[in-house]
N, C-alpha and C positions, 0 to 999 in steps of 0.2 A: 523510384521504386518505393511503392508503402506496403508495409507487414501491420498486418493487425492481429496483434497477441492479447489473448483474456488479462484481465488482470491477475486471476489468479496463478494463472502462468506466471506472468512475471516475479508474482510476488513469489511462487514457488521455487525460484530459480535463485534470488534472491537468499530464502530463508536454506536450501541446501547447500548454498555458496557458505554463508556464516556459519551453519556448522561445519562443514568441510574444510575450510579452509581459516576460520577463524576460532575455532574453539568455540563456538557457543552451543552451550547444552539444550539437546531436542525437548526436554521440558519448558525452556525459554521461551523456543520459539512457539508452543504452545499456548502458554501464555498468555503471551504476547498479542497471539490470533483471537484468541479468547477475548482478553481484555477489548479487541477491535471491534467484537460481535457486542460486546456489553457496552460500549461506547455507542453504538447504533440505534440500542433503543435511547439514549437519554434526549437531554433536551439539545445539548451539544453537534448533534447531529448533522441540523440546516448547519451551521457555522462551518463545520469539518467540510463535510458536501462541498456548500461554496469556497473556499480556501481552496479546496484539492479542483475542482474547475478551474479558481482564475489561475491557480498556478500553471495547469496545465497549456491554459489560454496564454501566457506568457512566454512558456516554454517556448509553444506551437506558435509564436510570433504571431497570435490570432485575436487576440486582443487590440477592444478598441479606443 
C-alpha cells in the first residue's frame, strides 16, 4: 500500500506534534518555516535540494 502525503502535511504534523507534545513555542516553529523560505532563495539551495533527494533515494532503497 503507498500513501502520498504533501510535504507540507507532513511537515505540519510534525511542527503541531513539537508544540503539543514537546513544549516548543509556535513562534519557533515560525521561525523556523521562515528561516526555510530564506534559505531557498540563497546560493545553498542546489546543495539542500540534492542532500534532501539522495537522502530520500536511500531511504526509499532507490538509490544507485
Amino acid at each position: 500500500m503507498t500513501v502520498s502525503l504533501p510535504l507540507v502535511v507532513v511537515l505540519g504534523l510534525i511542527a503541531w506534534g513539537a508544540v503539543k507534545f514537546l513544549g516548543v513555542r509556535i513562534w519557533l516553529v515560525v521561525v523556523i518555516a521562515l528561516f526555510g523560505f530564506y534559505l531557498a532563495d540563497t546560493f545553498l539551495a542546489p546543495a539542500i535540494d540534492s542532500g534532501t533527494r539522495n537522502g530520500v533515494q536511500v531511504i526509499n532503497g532507490t538509490h544507485d
